[in-house]
C-alpha positions in Angstrom: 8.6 11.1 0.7 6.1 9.6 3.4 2.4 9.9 2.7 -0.6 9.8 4.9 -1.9 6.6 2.5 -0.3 3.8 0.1 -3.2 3.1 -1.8 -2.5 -0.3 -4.0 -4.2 -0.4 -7.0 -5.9 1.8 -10.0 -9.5 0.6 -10.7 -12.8 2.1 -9.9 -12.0 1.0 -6.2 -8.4 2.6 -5.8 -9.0 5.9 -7.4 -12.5 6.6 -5.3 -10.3 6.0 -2.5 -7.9 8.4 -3.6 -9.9 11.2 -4.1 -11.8 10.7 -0.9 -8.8 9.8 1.3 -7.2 12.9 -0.2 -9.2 15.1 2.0 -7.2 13.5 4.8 -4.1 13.4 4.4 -1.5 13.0 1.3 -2.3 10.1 -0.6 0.1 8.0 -3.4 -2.0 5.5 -5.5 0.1 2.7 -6.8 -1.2 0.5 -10.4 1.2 -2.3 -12.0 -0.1 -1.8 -15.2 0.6 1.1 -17.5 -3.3 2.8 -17.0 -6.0 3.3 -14.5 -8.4 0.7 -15.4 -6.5 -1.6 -17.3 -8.3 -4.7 -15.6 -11.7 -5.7 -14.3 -12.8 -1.6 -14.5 -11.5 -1.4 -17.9 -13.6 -4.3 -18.8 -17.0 -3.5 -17.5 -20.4 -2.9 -19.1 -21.3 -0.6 -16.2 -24.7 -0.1 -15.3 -26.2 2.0 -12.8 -29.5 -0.4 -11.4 -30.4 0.6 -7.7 -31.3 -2.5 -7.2 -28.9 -5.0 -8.3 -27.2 -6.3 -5.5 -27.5 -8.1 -1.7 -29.0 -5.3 0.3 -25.8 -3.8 1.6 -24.8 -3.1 -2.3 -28.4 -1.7 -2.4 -27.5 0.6 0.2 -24.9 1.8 -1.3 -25.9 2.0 -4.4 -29.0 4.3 -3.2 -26.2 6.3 -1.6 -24.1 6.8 -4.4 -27.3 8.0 -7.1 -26.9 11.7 -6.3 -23.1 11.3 -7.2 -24.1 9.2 -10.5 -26.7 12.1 -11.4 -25.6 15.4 -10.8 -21.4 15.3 -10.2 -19.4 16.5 -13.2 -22.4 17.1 -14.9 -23.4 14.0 -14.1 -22.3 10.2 -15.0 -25.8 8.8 -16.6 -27.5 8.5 -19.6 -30.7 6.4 -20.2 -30.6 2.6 -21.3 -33.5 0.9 -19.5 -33.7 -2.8 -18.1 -35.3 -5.7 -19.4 -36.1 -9.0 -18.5 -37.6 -11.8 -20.7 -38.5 -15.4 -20.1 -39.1 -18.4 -21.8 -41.3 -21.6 -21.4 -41.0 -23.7 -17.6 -39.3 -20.2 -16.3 -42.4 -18.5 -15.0 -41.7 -19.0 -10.8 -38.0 -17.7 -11.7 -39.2 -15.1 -13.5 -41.8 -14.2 -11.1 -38.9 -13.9 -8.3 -36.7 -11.6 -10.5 -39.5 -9.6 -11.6 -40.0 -8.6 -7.8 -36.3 -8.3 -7.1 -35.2 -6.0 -9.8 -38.8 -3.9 -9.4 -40.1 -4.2 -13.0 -43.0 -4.3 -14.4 -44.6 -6.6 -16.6 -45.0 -6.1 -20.3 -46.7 -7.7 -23.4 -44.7 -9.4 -25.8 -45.7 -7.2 -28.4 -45.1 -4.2 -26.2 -41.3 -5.7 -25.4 -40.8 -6.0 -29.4 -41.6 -2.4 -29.9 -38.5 -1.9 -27.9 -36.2 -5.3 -28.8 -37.8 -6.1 -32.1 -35.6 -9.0 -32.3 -37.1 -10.9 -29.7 -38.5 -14.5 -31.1 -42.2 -14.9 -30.5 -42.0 -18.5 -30.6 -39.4 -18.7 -27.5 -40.1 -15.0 -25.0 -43.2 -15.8 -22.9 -42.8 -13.3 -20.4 -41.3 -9.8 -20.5 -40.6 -7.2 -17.4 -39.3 -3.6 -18.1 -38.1 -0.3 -16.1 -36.3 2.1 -17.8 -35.0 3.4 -14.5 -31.7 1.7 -15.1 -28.8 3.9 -16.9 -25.6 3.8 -18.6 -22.4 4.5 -16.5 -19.6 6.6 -18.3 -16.9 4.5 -16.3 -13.5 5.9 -17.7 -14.9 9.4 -17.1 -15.5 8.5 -13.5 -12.1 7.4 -13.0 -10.2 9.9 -14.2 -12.6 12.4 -12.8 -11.5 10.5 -9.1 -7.9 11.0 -10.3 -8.3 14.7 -11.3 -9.9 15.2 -7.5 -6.9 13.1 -6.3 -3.8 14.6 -8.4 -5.6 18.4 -7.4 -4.9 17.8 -3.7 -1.6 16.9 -4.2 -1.8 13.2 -4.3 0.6 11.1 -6.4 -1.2 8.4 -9.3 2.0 6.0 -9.9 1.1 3.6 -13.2 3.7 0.4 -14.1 4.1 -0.1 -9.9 4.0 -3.8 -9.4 4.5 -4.1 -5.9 6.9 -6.3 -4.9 7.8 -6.2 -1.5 5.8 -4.9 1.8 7.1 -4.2 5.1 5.4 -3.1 8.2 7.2 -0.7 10.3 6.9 1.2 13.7 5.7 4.4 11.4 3.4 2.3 9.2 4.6 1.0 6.2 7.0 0.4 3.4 6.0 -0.5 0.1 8.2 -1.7 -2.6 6.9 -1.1 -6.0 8.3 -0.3 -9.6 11.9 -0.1 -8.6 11.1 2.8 -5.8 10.2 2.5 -2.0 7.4 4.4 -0.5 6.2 5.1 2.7 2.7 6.0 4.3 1.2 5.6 7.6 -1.6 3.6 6.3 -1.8 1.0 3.6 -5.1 0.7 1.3 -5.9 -2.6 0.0 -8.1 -1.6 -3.3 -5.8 -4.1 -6.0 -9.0 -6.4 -7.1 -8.3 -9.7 -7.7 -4.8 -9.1 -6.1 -6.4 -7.9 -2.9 -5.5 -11.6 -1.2 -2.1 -11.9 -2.4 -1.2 -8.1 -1.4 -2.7 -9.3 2.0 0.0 -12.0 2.4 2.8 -9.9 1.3 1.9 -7.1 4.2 1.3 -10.5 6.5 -2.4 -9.9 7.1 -4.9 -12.5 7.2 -6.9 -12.9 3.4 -10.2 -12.9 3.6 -10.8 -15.1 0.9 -11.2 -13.2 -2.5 -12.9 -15.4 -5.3 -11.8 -13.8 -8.5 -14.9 -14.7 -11.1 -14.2 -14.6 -14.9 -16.7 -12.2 -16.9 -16.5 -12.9 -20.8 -18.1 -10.6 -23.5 -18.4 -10.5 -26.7 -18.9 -7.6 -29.2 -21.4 -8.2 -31.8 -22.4 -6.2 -34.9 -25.9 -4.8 -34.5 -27.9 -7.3 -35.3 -29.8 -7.3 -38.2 -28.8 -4.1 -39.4 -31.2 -2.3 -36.7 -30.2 1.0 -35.1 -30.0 -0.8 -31.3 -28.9 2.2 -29.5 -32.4 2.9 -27.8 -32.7 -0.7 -27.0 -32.3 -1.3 -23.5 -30.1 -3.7 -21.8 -31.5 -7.0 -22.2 -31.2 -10.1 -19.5 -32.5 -13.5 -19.1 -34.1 -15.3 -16.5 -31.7 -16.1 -13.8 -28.6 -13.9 -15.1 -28.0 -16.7 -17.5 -26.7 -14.2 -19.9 -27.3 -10.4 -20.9 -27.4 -8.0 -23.9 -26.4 -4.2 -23.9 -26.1 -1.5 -26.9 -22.9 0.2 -27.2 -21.5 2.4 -29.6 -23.7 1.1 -31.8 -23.2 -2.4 -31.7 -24.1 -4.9 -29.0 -22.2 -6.6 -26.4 -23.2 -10.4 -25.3 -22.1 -12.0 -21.8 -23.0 -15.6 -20.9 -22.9 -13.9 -17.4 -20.2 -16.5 -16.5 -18.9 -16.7 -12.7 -15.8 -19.2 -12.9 -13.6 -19.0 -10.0 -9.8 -18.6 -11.4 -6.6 -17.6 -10.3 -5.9 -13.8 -10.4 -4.7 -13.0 -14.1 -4.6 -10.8 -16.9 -8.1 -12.6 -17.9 -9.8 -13.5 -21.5 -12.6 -15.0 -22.6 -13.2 -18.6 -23.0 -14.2 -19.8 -26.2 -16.5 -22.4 -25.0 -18.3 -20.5 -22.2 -18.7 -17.9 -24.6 -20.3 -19.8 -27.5 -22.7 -21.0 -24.3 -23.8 -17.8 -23.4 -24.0 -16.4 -27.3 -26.4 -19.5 -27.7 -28.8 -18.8 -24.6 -29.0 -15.2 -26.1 -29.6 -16.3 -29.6 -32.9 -18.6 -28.2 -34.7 -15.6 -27.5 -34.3 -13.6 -30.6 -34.6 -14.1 -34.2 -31.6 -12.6 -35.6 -28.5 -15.5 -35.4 -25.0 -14.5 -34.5 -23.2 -15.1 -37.6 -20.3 -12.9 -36.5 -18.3 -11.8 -33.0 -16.2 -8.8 -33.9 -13.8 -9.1 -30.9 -13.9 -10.3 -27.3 -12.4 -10.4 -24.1 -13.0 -10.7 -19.8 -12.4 -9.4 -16.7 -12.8 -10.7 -13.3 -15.1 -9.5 -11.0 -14.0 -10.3 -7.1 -16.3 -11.3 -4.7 -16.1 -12.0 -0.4 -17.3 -15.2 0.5 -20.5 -13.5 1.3 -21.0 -11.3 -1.6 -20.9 -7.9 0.4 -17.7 -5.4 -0.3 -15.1 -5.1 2.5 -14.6 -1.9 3.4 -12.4 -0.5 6.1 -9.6 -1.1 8.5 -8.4 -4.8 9.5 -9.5 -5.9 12.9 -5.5 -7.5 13.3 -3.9 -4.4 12.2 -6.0 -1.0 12.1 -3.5 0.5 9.6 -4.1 -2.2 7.0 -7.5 -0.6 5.2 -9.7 -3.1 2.9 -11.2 -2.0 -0.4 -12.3 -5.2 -1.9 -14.5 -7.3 -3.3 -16.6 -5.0 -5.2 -17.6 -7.6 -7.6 -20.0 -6.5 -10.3 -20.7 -3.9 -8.4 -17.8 -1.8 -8.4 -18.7 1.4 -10.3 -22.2 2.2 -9.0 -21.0 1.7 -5.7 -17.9 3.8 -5.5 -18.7 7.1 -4.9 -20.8 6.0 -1.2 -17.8 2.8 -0.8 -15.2 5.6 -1.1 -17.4 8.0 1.2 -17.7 5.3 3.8 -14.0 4.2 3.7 -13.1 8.2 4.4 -15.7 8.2 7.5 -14.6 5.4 8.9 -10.6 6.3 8.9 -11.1 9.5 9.7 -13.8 8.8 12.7 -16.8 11.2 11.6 -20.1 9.9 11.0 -21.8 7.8 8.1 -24.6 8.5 6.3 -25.0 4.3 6.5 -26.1 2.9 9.4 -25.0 0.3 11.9 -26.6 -2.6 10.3 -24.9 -1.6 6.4 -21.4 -1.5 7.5 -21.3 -4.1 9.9 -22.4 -6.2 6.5 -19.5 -4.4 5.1 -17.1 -4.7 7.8 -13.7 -6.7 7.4 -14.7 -7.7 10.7 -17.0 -9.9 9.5 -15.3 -12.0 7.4 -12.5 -12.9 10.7 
């Protein structure tokens, strides 16, 4: 059978694209691994924070919110952000105050909320309670259902093996079977370079970046589901409830090869011991832990859309951490832009954006 779209690859990235592509034409989604998910979106401790991001994640992110809210019932429920510094950090934490739009708090008033926090070792606290939750598997599968509902195809243990351009498009070799589409979608994460060469396009330079986290009982025996997400100065490591217990990244950014990734025992200890210098409460035990890698452009922006070289060849990369609050608009403006109507972006946002960019 010969679809309208190959899309390679079954994260947060290919499946957007599959449900917005599917009002195009027929679409076939292709993932090596036995689920949606299974790598970096499988592994992420989503977060929907406007403004996290370079200003053309911004943009999309503002242009995703309605999606986040209200489709599906809606993907959000409240967590909060906050920020806390320690002594010598006051200019950085001046700068991140401003960036991330909080507002600054009392210690005491940031220990109603954290009561862990260590007197002796927070000197400055900023808060907005703006940020949310993300229910990411729900999102994907949602994406699939819109996908599978238009008669797309969702193709799980595919490893693609072979890719061959042809005077109709293209022929992908994946999972033992051959498929055929008129346009090829480039949405495989850390992969997205390596797919590249096989359908002899130009990379544009993926960096994969390992993320590690650790899950760790709730500290202290307190009920941390109303805390909110917790991050120190510079990004140097963060804190976030879940199910009850709390997960702690050293916000690591090591550039590796692509792979199925996992944490690294030493980076991790780092990070657990930058957290534990601003609280009271000691980790005394990690209940499991693992990574993912987050892929980023040289620039930091996502690539979206066709290849300057070859017009058939259709980026979705390099979403980074920014992958799920970014989808719905990202999979939006990858639609618009194949199918020639109008974006709700302007000029500026998707020439930041633009494969073209990067060639």
């Amino acid at each position: 059978m010969t679809f309208d779209f190959i899309i390679i690859g079954g994260g947060i990235a290919g499946a957007s694209a599959a449900a917005h592509l599917s009002e195009l034409g027929t679409v076939v989604l292709l993932e090596m691994e036995q689920a949606l998910g299974y790598h970096a979106s499988g592994r992420s401790a989503a977060m929907f924070e406007e403004n996290y991001g370079p200003p053309s994640v911004v943009a999309l992110n503002r242009a995703s919110a309605d999606h986040h809210h209200s489709a599906n019932g809606g993907y959000l429920t409240p967590r909060g952000l906050m920020l806390v510094s320690g002594p010598g950090q006051e200019q950085h934490f001046v700068t991140h105050l401003k960036e991330l739009q909080l507002d600054e708090i009392t210690f005491r008033e940031a220990q109603d909320l954290v009561p862990i926090l260590n007197p002796k070792t927070v000197t400055h606290a900023g808060l907005h309670m703006l940020a949310q939750d993300l229910d990411t598997d729900r999102m994907i599968q949602d994406f699939a259902k819109v996908a599978r509902a238009a008669g797309g195809s969702i193709v799980t243990r595919a490893r693609v093996t072979a890719i061959h351009h042809t005077d109709h498009g293209w022929r992908v070799e994946a999972g033992g079977q051959t498929y055929q589409g008129a346009q090829l979608v480039n949405a495989a994460g850390a992969w997205v370079d390596e797919i590249a060469a096989l359908a002899g396009v130009a990379p544009i330079g993926i960096q994969p970046r390992r993320r590690s986290m650790a899950q760790l009982p709730a500290p202290g025996g307190h009920d941390v589901t109303q805390w909110p997400m917790l991050m120190g100065v510079g990004e140097t490591w963060y804190a976030k409830p879940d199910a009850g217990k709390l997960l702690v990244s050293p916000a690591d950014e090591d550039l590796v090869q692509p792979h199925d990734a996992y944490a690294d025992d030493m980076i991790l200890a780092e990070g657990l011991a930058r957290y534990e210098e601003r609280v009271t409460t000691p980790v005394t035990r990690v209940e499991s832990n693992w990574a993912g890698l987050r892929s980023f452009a040289p620039d930091g922006s996502l690539v979206l859309g066709p290849d300057p070289a070859k017009a058939d060849f259709i980026w979705c990369a390099a979403q980074g951490g920014y992958g799920f609050q970014t989808a719905p608009a990202a999979a939006r403006l990858l639609a618009d832009l194949v199918g020639g109507r109008p974006s709700e972006l302007d000029a500026p946002i998707r020439a930041a954006l633009s494969p073209e960019r990067l060639r």
